[in-house]
C-alpha positions as CSV (number, residue, x, y, z in Angstrom):
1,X,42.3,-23.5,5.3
2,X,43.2,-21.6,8.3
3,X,45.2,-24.6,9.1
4,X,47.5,-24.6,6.0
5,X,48.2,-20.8,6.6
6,X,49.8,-21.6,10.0
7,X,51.5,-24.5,7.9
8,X,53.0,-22.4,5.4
9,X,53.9,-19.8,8.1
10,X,55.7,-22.6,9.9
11,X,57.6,-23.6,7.1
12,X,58.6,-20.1,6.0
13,X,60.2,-19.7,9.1
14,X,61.7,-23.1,9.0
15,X,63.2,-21.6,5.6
16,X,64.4,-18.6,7.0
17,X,66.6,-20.3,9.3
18,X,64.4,-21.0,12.5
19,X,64.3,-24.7,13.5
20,X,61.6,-24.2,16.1
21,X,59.4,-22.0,15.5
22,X,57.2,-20.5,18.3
23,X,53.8,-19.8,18.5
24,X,54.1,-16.1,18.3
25,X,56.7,-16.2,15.4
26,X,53.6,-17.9,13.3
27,X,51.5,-15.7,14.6
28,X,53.2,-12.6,13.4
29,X,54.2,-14.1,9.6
30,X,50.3,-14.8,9.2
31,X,49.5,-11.2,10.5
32,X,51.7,-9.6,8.5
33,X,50.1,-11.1,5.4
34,X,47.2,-9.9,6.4
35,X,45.9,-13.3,8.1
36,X,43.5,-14.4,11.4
37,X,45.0,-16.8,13.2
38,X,42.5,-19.3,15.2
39,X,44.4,-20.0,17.9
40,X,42.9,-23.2,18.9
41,X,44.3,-24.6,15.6
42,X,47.9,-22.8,16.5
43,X,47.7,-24.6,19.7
44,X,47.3,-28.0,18.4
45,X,49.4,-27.3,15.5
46,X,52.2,-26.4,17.7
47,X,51.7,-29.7,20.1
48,X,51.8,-31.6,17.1
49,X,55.1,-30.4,15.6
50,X,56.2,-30.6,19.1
51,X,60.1,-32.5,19.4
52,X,59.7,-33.7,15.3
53,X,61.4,-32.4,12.2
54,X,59.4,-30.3,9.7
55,X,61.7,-31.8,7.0
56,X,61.0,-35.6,8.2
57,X,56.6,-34.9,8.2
58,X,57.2,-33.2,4.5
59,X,59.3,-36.1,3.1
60,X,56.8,-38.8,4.9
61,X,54.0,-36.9,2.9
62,X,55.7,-36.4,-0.3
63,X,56.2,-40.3,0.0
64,X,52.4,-40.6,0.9
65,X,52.0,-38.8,-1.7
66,X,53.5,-40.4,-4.2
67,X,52.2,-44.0,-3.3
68,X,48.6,-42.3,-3.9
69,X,49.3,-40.9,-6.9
70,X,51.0,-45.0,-7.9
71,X,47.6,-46.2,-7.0
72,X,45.6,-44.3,-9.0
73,X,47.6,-44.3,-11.6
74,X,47.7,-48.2,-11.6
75,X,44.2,-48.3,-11.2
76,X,43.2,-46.5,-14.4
77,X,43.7,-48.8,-16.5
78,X,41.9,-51.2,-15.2
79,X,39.1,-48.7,-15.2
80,X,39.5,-48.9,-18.9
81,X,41.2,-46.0,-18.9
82,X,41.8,-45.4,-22.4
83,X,41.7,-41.5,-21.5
84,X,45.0,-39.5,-21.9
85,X,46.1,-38.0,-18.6
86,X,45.6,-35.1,-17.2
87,X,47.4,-32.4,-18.6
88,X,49.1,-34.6,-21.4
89,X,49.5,-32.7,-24.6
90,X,47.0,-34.0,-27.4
91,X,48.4,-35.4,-30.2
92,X,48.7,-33.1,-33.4
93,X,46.8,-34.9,-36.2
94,X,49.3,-34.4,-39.2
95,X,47.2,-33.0,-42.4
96,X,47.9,-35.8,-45.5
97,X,49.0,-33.1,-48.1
98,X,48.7,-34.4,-51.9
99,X,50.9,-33.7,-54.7
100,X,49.7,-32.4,-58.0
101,X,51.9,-32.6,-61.1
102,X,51.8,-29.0,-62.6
């Protein structure tokens, strides 16, 4: 977890207008939210992002994303998934009211 911190941190700054961000810049936003930094994870975080574009690794894993989320959604069904999704609003049963002649 202490690895999406640094993430997060990385992108913050990448919000706030910092196409690079160093080492100590992550460092500091992690610290200042009252966050330990293992710097052994920093290092290699900071050689992976190395020369690539935060924006091009977060659209690759949205992508990623998505195509898991395809697969399992394909492959409910033929898990007999009669099952509503998750989060899908149940269905209201509608009360059969009767008329009476007065």
């Amino acid at each position: 977890d202490s690895n999406m911190k640094l993430i997060a941190a990385y992108a913050l700054l990448v919000v706030a207008g910092k196409e690079a961000p160093t080492a100590e810049e992550v460092t500091a936003v992690v610290t200042a939210a009252g966050g330990e930094v293992d710097e052994e994870s920093l290092t290699a975080l900071m050689g992976d992002l190395e020369g690539k574009s935060i924006h091009e690794l977060l659209a690759k894993g949205e992508k990623d994303l998505k195509s898991c989320a395809g697969a399992a959604s394909a492959a409910a069904p033929a898990a007999g998934g009669a099952a509503p999704a998750a989060g899908a609003a149940p269905v209201a049963e509608v009360a059969k009211v009767e008329e009476v002649d007065a």
